[in-house]
C-alpha positions as CSV (number, residue, x, y, z in Angstrom):
1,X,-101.9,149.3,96.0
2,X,-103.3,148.0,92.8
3,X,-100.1,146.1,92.1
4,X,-100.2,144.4,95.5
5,X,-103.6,143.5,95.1
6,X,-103.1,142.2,91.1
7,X,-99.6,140.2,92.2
8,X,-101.3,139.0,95.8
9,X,-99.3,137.7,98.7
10,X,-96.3,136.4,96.5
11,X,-94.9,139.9,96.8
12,X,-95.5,140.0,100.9
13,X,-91.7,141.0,101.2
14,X,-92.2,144.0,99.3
15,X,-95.6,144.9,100.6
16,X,-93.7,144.8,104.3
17,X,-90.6,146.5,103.1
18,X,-92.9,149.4,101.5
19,X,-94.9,149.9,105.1
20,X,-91.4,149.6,106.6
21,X,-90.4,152.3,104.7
22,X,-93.4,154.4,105.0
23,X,-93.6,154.6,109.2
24,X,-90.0,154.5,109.3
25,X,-90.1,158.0,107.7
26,X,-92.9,159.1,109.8
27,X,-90.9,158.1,112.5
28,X,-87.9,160.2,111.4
29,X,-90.7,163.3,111.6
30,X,-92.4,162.2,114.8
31,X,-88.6,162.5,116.3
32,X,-88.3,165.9,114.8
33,X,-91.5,167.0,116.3
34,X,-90.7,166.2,119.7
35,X,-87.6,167.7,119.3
36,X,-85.4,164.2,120.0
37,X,-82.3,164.0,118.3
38,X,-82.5,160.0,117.6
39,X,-82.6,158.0,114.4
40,X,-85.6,155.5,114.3
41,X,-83.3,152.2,113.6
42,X,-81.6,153.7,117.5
43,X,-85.1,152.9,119.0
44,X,-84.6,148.9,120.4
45,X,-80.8,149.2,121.8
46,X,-82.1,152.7,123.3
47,X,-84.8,151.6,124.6
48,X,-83.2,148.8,126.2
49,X,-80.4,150.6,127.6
50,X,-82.8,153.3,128.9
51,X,-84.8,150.5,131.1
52,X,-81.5,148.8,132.5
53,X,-78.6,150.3,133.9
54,X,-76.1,148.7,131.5
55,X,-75.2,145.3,129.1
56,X,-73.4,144.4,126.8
57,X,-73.6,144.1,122.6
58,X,-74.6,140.2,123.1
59,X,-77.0,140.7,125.5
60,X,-78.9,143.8,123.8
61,X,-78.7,141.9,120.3
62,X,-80.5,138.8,122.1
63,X,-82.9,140.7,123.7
64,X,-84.2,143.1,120.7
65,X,-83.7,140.0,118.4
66,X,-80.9,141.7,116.1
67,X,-77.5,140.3,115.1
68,X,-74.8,141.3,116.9
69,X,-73.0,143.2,114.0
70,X,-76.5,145.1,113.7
71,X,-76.0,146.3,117.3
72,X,-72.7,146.7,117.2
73,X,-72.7,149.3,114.0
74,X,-75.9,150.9,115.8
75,X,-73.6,151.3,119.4
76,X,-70.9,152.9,117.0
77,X,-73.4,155.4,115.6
78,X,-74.8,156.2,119.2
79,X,-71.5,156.6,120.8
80,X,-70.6,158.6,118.1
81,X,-73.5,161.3,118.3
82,X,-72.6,160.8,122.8
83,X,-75.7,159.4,123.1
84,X,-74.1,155.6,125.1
85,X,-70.9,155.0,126.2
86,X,-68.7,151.9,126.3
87,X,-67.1,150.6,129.2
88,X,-64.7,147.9,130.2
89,X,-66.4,144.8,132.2
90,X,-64.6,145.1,136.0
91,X,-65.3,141.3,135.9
92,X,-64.5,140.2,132.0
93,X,-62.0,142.4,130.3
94,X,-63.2,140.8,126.9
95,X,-66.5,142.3,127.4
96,X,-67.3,145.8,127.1
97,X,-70.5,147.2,128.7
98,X,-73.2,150.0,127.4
99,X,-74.7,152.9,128.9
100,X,-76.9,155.4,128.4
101,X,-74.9,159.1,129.3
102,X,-76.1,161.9,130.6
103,X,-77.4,163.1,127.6
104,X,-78.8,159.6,126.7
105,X,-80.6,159.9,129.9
106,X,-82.3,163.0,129.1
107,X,-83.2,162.5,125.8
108,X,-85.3,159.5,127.4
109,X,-87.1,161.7,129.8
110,X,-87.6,164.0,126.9
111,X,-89.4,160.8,125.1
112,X,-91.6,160.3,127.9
113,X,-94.6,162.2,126.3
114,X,-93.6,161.2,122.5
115,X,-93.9,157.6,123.5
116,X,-97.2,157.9,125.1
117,X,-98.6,159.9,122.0
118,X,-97.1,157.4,119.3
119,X,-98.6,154.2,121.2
120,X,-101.6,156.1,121.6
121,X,-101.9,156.7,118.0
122,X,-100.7,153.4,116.8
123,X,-103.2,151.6,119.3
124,X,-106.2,154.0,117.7
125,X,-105.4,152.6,114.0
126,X,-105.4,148.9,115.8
127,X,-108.8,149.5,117.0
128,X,-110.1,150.8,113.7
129,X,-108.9,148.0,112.0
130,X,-110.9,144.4,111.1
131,X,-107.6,142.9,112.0
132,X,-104.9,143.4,114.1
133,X,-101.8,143.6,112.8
134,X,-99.5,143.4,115.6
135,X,-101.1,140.0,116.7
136,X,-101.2,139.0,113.4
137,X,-97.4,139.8,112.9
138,X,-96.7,137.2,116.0
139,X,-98.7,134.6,115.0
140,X,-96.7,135.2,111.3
141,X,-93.4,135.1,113.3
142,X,-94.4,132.0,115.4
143,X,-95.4,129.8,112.5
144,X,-91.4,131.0,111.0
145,X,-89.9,130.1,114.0
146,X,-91.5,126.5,113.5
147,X,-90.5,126.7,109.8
148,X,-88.9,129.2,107.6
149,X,-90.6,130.5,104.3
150,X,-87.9,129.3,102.4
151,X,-88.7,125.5,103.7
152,X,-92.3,126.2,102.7
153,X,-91.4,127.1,99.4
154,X,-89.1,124.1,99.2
155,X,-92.2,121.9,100.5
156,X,-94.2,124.0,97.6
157,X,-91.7,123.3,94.5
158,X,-91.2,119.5,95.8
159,X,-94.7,119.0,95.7
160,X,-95.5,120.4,92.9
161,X,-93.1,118.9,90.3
162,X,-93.6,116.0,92.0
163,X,-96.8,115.7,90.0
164,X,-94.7,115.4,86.9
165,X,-93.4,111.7,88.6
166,X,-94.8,108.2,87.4
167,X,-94.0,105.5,89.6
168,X,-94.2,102.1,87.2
169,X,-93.6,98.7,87.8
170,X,-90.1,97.0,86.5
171,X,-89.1,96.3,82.8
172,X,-86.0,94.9,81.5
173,X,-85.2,97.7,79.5
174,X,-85.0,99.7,82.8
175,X,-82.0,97.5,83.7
176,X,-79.1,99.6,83.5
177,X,-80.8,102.8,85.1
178,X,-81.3,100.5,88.1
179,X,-77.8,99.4,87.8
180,X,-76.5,103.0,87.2
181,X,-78.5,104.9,89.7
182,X,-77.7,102.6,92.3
183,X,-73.7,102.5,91.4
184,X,-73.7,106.3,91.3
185,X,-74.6,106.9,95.2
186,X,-72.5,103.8,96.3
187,X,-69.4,104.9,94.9
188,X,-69.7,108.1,96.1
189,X,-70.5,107.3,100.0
190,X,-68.8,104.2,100.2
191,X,-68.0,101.3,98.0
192,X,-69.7,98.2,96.0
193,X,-70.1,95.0,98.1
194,X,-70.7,91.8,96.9
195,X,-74.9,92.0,97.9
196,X,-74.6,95.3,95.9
197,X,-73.5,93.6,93.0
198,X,-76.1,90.2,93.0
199,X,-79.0,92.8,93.4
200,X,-78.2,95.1,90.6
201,X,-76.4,92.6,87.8
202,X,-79.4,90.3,88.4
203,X,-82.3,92.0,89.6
204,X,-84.8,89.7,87.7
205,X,-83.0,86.5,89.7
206,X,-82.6,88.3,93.1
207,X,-85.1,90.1,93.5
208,X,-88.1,89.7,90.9
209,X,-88.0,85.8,91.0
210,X,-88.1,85.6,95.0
211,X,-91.1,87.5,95.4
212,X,-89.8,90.6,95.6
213,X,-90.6,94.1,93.6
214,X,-88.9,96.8,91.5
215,X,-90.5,100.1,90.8
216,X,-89.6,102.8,88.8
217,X,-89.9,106.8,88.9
218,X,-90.4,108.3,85.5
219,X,-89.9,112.2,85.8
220,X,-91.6,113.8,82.4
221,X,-91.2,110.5,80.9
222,X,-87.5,110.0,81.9
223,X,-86.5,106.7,84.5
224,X,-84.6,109.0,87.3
225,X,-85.6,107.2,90.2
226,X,-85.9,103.3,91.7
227,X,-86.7,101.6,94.8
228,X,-87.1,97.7,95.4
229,X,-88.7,95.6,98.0
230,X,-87.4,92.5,98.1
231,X,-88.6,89.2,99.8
232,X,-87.4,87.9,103.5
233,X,-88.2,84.6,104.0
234,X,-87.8,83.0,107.3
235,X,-87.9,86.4,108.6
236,X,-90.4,88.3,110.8
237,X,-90.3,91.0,108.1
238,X,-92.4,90.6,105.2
239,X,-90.0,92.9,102.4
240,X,-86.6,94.2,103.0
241,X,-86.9,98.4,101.1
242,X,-83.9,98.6,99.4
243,X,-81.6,100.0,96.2
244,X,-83.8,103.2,96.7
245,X,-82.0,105.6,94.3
246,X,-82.0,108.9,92.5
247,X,-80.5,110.2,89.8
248,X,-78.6,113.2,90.7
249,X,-80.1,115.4,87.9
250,X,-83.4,114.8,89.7
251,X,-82.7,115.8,93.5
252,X,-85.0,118.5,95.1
253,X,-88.2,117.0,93.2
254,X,-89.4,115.0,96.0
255,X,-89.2,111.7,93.7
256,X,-87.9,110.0,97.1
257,X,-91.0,110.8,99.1
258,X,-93.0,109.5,96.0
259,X,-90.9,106.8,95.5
260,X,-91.1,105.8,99.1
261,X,-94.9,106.2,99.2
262,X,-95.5,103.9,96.4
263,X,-93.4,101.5,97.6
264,X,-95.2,101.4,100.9
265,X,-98.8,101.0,99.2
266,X,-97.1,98.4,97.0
267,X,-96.4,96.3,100.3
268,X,-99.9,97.0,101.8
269,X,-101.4,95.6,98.8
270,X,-99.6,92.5,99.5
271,X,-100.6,92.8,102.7
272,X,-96.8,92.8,104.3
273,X,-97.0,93.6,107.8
274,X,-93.5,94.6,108.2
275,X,-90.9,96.6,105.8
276,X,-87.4,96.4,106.8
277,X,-84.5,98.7,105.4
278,X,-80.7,98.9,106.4
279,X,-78.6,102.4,105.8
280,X,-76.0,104.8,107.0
281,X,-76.9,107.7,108.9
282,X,-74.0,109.9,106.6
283,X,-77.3,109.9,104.0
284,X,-78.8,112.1,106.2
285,X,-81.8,113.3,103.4
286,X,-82.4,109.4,103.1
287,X,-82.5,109.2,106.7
288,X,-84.8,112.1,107.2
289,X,-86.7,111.0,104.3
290,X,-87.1,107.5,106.1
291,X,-88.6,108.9,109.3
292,X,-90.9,110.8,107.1
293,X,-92.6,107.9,105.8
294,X,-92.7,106.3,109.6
295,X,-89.8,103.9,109.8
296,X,-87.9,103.8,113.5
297,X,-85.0,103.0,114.3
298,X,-84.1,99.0,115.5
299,X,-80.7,96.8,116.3
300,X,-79.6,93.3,116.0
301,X,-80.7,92.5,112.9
302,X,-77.7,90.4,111.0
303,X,-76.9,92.6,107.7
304,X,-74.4,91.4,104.8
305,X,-73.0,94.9,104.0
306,X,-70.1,96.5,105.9
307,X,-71.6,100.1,105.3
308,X,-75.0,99.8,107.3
309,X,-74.9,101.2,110.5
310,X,-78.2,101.9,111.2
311,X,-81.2,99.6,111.2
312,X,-85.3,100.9,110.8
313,X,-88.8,99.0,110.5
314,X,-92.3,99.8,109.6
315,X,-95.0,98.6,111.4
316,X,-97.9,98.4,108.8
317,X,-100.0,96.4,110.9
Protein backbone atom coordinates (compact mmCIF):
# COMPACT_ATOMS: atom_id res chain seq x y z
CA UNK A 1 0.00 0.00 0.00
CA UNK A 2 3.00 2.25 -0.45
CA UNK A 3 1.26 4.17 -3.21
CA UNK A 4 -1.88 4.82 -1.15
CA UNK A 5 0.07 5.91 1.60
CA UNK A 6 2.57 8.32 -0.78
CA UNK A 7 -0.73 9.73 -2.83
CA UNK A 8 -3.00 9.92 0.62
CA UNK A 9 -6.74 10.14 0.62
CA UNK A 10 -6.97 11.97 -2.84
CA UNK A 11 -6.97 8.41 -4.37
CA UNK A 12 -9.90 7.18 -1.64
CA UNK A 13 -11.91 5.91 -4.81
CA UNK A 14 -9.31 3.65 -5.83
CA UNK A 15 -8.26 2.54 -2.37
CA UNK A 16 -12.27 1.51 -2.00
CA UNK A 17 -12.54 0.06 -5.41
CA UNK A 18 -9.17 -2.07 -4.69
CA UNK A 19 -10.90 -3.57 -1.18
CA UNK A 20 -14.03 -3.93 -3.29
CA UNK A 21 -12.29 -5.95 -5.51
CA UNK A 22 -10.34 -7.88 -3.10
CA UNK A 23 -13.56 -9.31 -0.71
CA UNK A 24 -15.56 -9.42 -3.72
CA UNK A 25 -13.28 -12.28 -4.87
CA UNK A 26 -13.11 -13.88 -1.56
CA UNK A 27 -16.59 -13.81 -1.72
CA UNK A 28 -16.80 -15.57 -5.02
CA UNK A 29 -14.63 -18.46 -3.02
CA UNK A 30 -16.59 -18.30 0.24
CA UNK A 31 -19.70 -19.23 -2.17
CA UNK A 32 -17.71 -22.02 -3.63
CA UNK A 33 -16.87 -23.38 -0.29
CA UNK A 34 -20.27 -23.70 0.91
CA UNK A 35 -21.22 -25.10 -2.14
CA UNK A 36 -23.88 -22.11 -3.16
CA UNK A 37 -24.34 -21.49 -6.59
CA UNK A 38 -24.75 -17.52 -6.28
CA UNK A 39 -22.68 -14.63 -7.60
CA UNK A 40 -21.66 -12.03 -4.82
CA UNK A 41 -23.27 -8.77 -6.78
CA UNK A 42 -26.92 -11.46 -6.31
CA UNK A 43 -26.38 -11.05 -2.49
CA UNK A 44 -28.85 -7.65 -1.61
CA UNK A 45 -31.96 -8.55 -4.11
CA UNK A 46 -31.50 -12.30 -2.68
CA UNK A 47 -31.28 -11.50 0.42
CA UNK A 48 -34.25 -9.36 0.22
CA UNK A 49 -36.35 -11.57 -1.55
CA UNK A 50 -35.39 -14.43 0.81
CA UNK A 51 -36.75 -12.40 4.00
CA UNK A 52 -40.16 -11.30 2.20
CA UNK A 53 -42.47 -13.27 0.29
CA UNK A 54 -42.30 -11.14 -2.87
CA UNK A 55 -41.83 -7.19 -4.45
CA UNK A 56 -41.27 -5.78 -7.08
CA UNK A 57 -37.90 -4.26 -9.11
CA UNK A 58 -38.84 -0.59 -7.50
CA UNK A 59 -39.25 -1.71 -4.23
CA UNK A 60 -36.06 -4.01 -3.98
CA UNK A 61 -33.88 -1.18 -5.78
CA UNK A 62 -35.25 1.26 -2.90
CA UNK A 63 -34.68 -0.85 -0.24
CA UNK A 64 -30.92 -2.23 -1.02
CA UNK A 65 -30.18 1.41 -2.29
CA UNK A 66 -29.44 0.37 -6.13
CA UNK A 67 -30.88 1.78 -9.32
CA UNK A 68 -33.51 0.25 -10.67
CA UNK A 69 -31.63 -0.79 -13.98
CA UNK A 70 -28.96 -2.36 -11.44
CA UNK A 71 -31.74 -4.62 -10.16
CA UNK A 72 -33.39 -5.07 -13.02
CA UNK A 73 -30.10 -6.67 -15.04
CA UNK A 74 -29.38 -8.52 -11.59
CA UNK A 75 -33.39 -10.15 -11.68
CA UNK A 76 -32.55 -11.02 -15.42
CA UNK A 77 -29.35 -12.85 -14.46
CA UNK A 78 -31.20 -14.63 -11.42
CA UNK A 79 -34.14 -15.63 -13.37
CA UNK A 80 -31.95 -16.82 -15.91
CA UNK A 81 -29.76 -19.34 -13.65
CA UNK A 82 -33.97 -20.17 -11.93
CA UNK A 83 -32.93 -18.84 -9.05
CA UNK A 84 -36.41 -15.92 -8.81
CA UNK A 85 -39.26 -15.82 -10.87
CA UNK A 86 -41.38 -12.99 -12.24
CA UNK A 87 -44.92 -12.68 -11.87
CA UNK A 88 -47.72 -10.49 -13.05
CA UNK A 89 -49.18 -8.07 -10.14
CA UNK A 90 -53.11 -9.51 -9.70
CA UNK A 91 -53.76 -5.89 -8.66
CA UNK A 92 -51.41 -3.69 -11.26
CA UNK A 93 -50.77 -5.40 -14.56
CA UNK A 94 -47.84 -2.85 -15.09
CA UNK A 95 -46.04 -4.24 -12.28
CA UNK A 96 -44.39 -7.45 -12.18
CA UNK A 97 -43.57 -9.08 -8.82
CA UNK A 98 -40.27 -11.31 -7.69
CA UNK A 99 -39.89 -14.44 -5.90
CA UNK A 100 -37.65 -16.57 -4.69
CA UNK A 101 -38.38 -20.46 -6.35
CA UNK A 102 -38.03 -23.51 -5.02
CA UNK A 103 -34.57 -23.68 -5.72
CA UNK A 104 -34.08 -20.01 -4.58
CA UNK A 105 -35.50 -21.17 -1.36
CA UNK A 106 -33.19 -23.85 -0.77
CA UNK A 107 -30.19 -22.27 -1.64
CA UNK A 108 -31.17 -19.84 1.31
CA UNK A 109 -31.49 -22.52 3.77
CA UNK A 110 -28.24 -23.84 2.37
CA UNK A 111 -26.70 -20.15 3.34
CA UNK A 112 -27.92 -20.48 6.80
CA UNK A 113 -24.45 -21.63 8.18
CA UNK A 114 -22.29 -19.57 5.43
CA UNK A 115 -23.95 -16.43 6.73
CA UNK A 116 -23.30 -17.08 10.25
CA UNK A 117 -19.55 -17.99 9.56
CA UNK A 118 -18.94 -14.90 7.19
CA UNK A 119 -20.41 -12.36 9.88
CA UNK A 120 -18.62 -14.13 12.37
CA UNK A 121 -15.48 -13.58 10.62
CA UNK A 122 -16.04 -10.14 9.41
CA UNK A 123 -17.22 -9.11 13.03
CA UNK A 124 -13.61 -10.81 14.42
CA UNK A 125 -11.47 -8.37 11.93
CA UNK A 126 -13.88 -5.40 13.40
CA UNK A 127 -12.84 -6.12 16.81
CA UNK A 128 -9.24 -6.34 16.01
CA UNK A 129 -9.24 -3.25 14.44
CA UNK A 130 -8.45 0.62 16.05
CA UNK A 131 -11.35 1.58 13.95
CA UNK A 132 -14.40 0.35 12.79
CA UNK A 133 -14.94 0.39 9.50
CA UNK A 134 -18.47 -0.30 9.07
CA UNK A 135 -19.44 2.61 11.43
CA UNK A 136 -17.03 4.60 9.93
CA UNK A 137 -18.51 3.81 6.29
CA UNK A 138 -22.03 5.32 7.73
CA UNK A 139 -20.88 8.23 9.19
CA UNK A 140 -18.79 8.64 5.49
CA UNK A 141 -22.21 8.06 3.75
CA UNK A 142 -24.25 10.38 6.10
CA UNK A 143 -21.99 13.41 5.69
CA UNK A 144 -22.58 12.52 1.39
CA UNK A 145 -26.07 12.37 1.82
CA UNK A 146 -25.78 16.03 3.42
CA UNK A 147 -23.32 17.00 0.54
CA UNK A 148 -21.78 15.10 -2.27
CA UNK A 149 -17.90 14.98 -2.76
CA UNK A 150 -18.20 16.60 -5.87
CA UNK A 151 -19.84 19.82 -4.03
CA UNK A 152 -16.85 19.63 -1.68
CA UNK A 153 -14.48 19.70 -4.25
CA UNK A 154 -16.44 22.56 -5.88
CA UNK A 155 -16.34 24.39 -2.32
CA UNK A 156 -12.38 23.37 -2.43
CA UNK A 157 -11.46 24.79 -6.06
CA UNK A 158 -13.82 27.98 -5.37
CA UNK A 159 -11.91 28.68 -2.37
CA UNK A 160 -8.88 28.27 -3.35
CA UNK A 161 -8.54 30.31 -6.61
CA UNK A 162 -10.44 32.58 -4.90
CA UNK A 163 -7.22 33.63 -3.16
CA UNK A 164 -5.96 34.75 -6.55
CA UNK A 165 -9.05 37.74 -6.25
CA UNK A 166 -8.24 41.47 -5.33
CA UNK A 167 -11.17 43.39 -4.45
CA UNK A 168 -10.06 47.34 -5.12
CA UNK A 169 -11.81 50.33 -4.93
CA UNK A 170 -13.17 52.17 -8.32
CA UNK A 171 -10.98 53.89 -11.00
CA UNK A 172 -11.98 55.56 -14.08
CA UNK A 173 -10.11 53.40 -16.17
CA UNK A 174 -12.28 50.49 -14.90
CA UNK A 175 -15.25 52.22 -16.61
CA UNK A 176 -16.08 50.16 -19.44
CA UNK A 177 -15.52 46.71 -17.53
CA UNK A 178 -18.23 48.01 -15.28
CA UNK A 179 -20.21 49.00 -18.24
CA UNK A 180 -19.48 45.73 -20.15
CA UNK A 181 -19.84 43.21 -17.39
CA UNK A 182 -22.97 44.61 -16.40
CA UNK A 183 -24.48 44.81 -20.14
CA UNK A 184 -23.38 41.16 -20.72
CA UNK A 185 -25.77 39.54 -18.00
CA UNK A 186 -28.60 42.09 -18.74
CA UNK A 187 -28.88 41.32 -22.23
CA UNK A 188 -28.85 37.89 -21.79
CA UNK A 189 -31.68 37.51 -18.95
CA UNK A 190 -33.62 40.30 -19.91
CA UNK A 191 -33.14 43.68 -21.27
CA UNK A 192 -31.42 47.33 -20.53
CA UNK A 193 -33.77 49.75 -18.66
CA UNK A 194 -33.37 53.20 -18.48
CA UNK A 195 -31.84 52.94 -14.37
CA UNK A 196 -29.56 50.37 -16.13
CA UNK A 197 -28.28 52.83 -18.33
CA UNK A 198 -27.75 56.15 -15.76
CA UNK A 199 -25.81 53.63 -13.45
CA UNK A 200 -23.43 52.22 -15.85
CA UNK A 201 -22.80 55.41 -18.53
CA UNK A 202 -22.34 57.61 -15.47
CA UNK A 203 -21.28 55.72 -12.54
CA UNK A 204 -19.02 58.60 -11.15
CA UNK A 205 -22.43 60.94 -11.24
CA UNK A 206 -24.90 58.19 -9.95
CA UNK A 207 -23.32 56.44 -7.92
CA UNK A 208 -19.75 57.78 -6.77
CA UNK A 209 -20.93 61.48 -6.24
CA UNK A 210 -24.12 60.43 -4.08
CA UNK A 211 -22.29 58.65 -1.54
CA UNK A 212 -22.38 55.58 -2.94
CA UNK A 213 -19.37 52.86 -3.75
CA UNK A 214 -17.89 50.81 -6.65
CA UNK A 215 -15.47 47.96 -6.09
CA UNK A 216 -13.65 46.03 -8.23
CA UNK A 217 -12.46 42.12 -8.43
CA UNK A 218 -9.08 41.76 -9.99
CA UNK A 219 -8.54 37.90 -10.78
CA UNK A 220 -4.47 37.52 -11.35
CA UNK A 221 -4.40 41.10 -12.05
CA UNK A 222 -7.34 41.10 -14.56
CA UNK A 223 -10.88 43.40 -13.65
CA UNK A 224 -13.52 40.25 -13.99
CA UNK A 225 -15.81 41.22 -11.42
CA UNK A 226 -17.90 44.42 -9.86
CA UNK A 227 -20.38 45.19 -7.39
CA UNK A 228 -21.71 48.77 -6.21
CA UNK A 229 -23.51 50.01 -3.21
CA UNK A 230 -25.08 52.96 -3.87
CA UNK A 231 -26.68 55.62 -1.52
CA UNK A 232 -30.62 55.67 -0.38
CA UNK A 233 -31.48 58.74 0.96
CA UNK A 234 -34.74 59.22 2.55
CA UNK A 235 -34.80 55.62 2.89
CA UNK A 236 -34.74 53.23 5.87
CA UNK A 237 -31.83 51.44 4.04
CA UNK A 238 -28.51 52.82 4.35
CA UNK A 239 -27.03 51.37 0.53
CA UNK A 240 -28.99 49.82 -2.18
CA UNK A 241 -26.16 46.34 -3.44
CA UNK A 242 -26.35 46.57 -6.93
CA UNK A 243 -24.67 46.08 -10.74
CA UNK A 244 -23.01 42.92 -8.99
CA UNK A 245 -21.35 41.31 -12.05
CA UNK A 246 -19.03 38.74 -13.45
CA UNK A 247 -17.36 38.26 -16.27
CA UNK A 248 -18.34 34.97 -17.81
CA UNK A 249 -14.63 33.78 -18.27
CA UNK A 250 -14.43 33.96 -14.50
CA UNK A 251 -17.59 31.90 -13.21
CA UNK A 252 -16.86 28.88 -10.80
CA UNK A 253 -14.03 31.03 -8.90
CA UNK A 254 -16.20 32.21 -6.16
CA UNK A 255 -15.30 36.00 -7.12
CA UNK A 256 -19.25 36.53 -6.15
CA UNK A 257 -18.93 35.32 -2.64
CA UNK A 258 -15.72 37.60 -2.44
CA UNK A 259 -17.23 40.24 -4.14
CA UNK A 260 -20.19 40.11 -1.93
CA UNK A 261 -18.20 39.83 1.25
CA UNK A 262 -16.24 42.91 0.53
CA UNK A 263 -19.00 44.77 -0.28
CA UNK A 264 -20.64 43.89 2.98
CA UNK A 265 -17.47 44.95 5.21
CA UNK A 266 -17.35 48.06 2.95
CA UNK A 267 -20.95 48.98 4.38
CA UNK A 268 -20.03 48.08 8.06
CA UNK A 269 -17.20 50.32 7.89
CA UNK A 270 -19.61 53.06 7.13
CA UNK A 271 -21.48 51.79 9.63
CA UNK A 272 -24.86 51.20 7.32
CA UNK A 273 -27.24 49.41 9.21
CA UNK A 274 -29.16 48.13 6.34
CA UNK A 275 -28.21 46.81 2.61
CA UNK A 276 -30.89 46.61 0.24
CA UNK A 277 -30.77 44.71 -3.17
CA UNK A 278 -33.52 44.05 -5.93
CA UNK A 279 -33.24 40.82 -8.41
CA UNK A 280 -34.94 38.07 -10.28
CA UNK A 281 -35.15 34.73 -8.87
CA UNK A 282 -34.28 33.18 -12.81
CA UNK A 283 -30.52 34.10 -11.42
CA UNK A 284 -30.81 31.38 -9.31
CA UNK A 285 -26.67 31.28 -8.43
CA UNK A 286 -27.15 35.06 -7.53
CA UNK A 287 -29.99 34.21 -5.56
CA UNK A 288 -28.37 31.38 -3.71
CA UNK A 289 -25.28 33.45 -3.52
CA UNK A 290 -27.48 36.23 -1.81
CA UNK A 291 -28.84 33.94 0.94
CA UNK A 292 -25.36 32.92 1.49
CA UNK A 293 -24.12 36.15 2.60
CA UNK A 294 -27.60 36.49 4.92
CA UNK A 295 -29.94 38.68 2.84
CA UNK A 296 -33.99 37.58 3.26
CA UNK A 297 -36.40 37.99 1.34
CA UNK A 298 -38.88 41.40 1.77
CA UNK A 299 -41.99 43.11 -0.41
CA UNK A 300 -43.34 46.48 -1.01
CA UNK A 301 -40.51 48.23 -1.67
CA UNK A 302 -41.22 50.62 -4.90
CA UNK A 303 -38.43 49.52 -7.57
CA UNK A 304 -37.77 51.36 -11.08
CA UNK A 305 -36.96 48.21 -13.12
CA UNK A 306 -39.52 45.99 -14.75
CA UNK A 307 -37.34 42.78 -14.31
CA UNK A 308 -37.12 42.68 -10.30
CA UNK A 309 -39.35 40.35 -8.95
CA UNK A 310 -37.94 39.66 -5.81
CA UNK A 311 -36.88 41.94 -3.05
CA UNK A 312 -34.08 41.01 0.01
CA UNK A 313 -32.40 43.01 3.05
CA UNK A 314 -29.54 42.69 5.37
CA UNK A 315 -29.88 43.41 8.77
CA UNK A 316 -26.28 44.55 9.81
CA UNK A 317 -27.41 45.92 12.98
Amino acid sequence: MIFFDTIGTMAIGSRLRMLSERITEDARQVYELYGVGLKPKWFPVFYVLSQNNEKSITEIAKEIGHSHPSVSKIVREMSKDGIISEEKDKNDGRKNNIKLTSKGKSLALKMENQCFDVKSAVDDILVQTKHNMWNAIGEFEFLLDDKSLLKRVIEQKKKRESYNVEIIPYEEKYKQTFRQLNEEWINHYFKMEEADRKALEHPKEYILDKGGHILIALYKNKAVGVCALIKMNESEYDFELAKMAVSSEAKGKGIGWVLGKAIIEKSRSLNAKKIYLESNTVLTPAINLYQKLGFKKIVGHPTPYERCNIQMELNLG
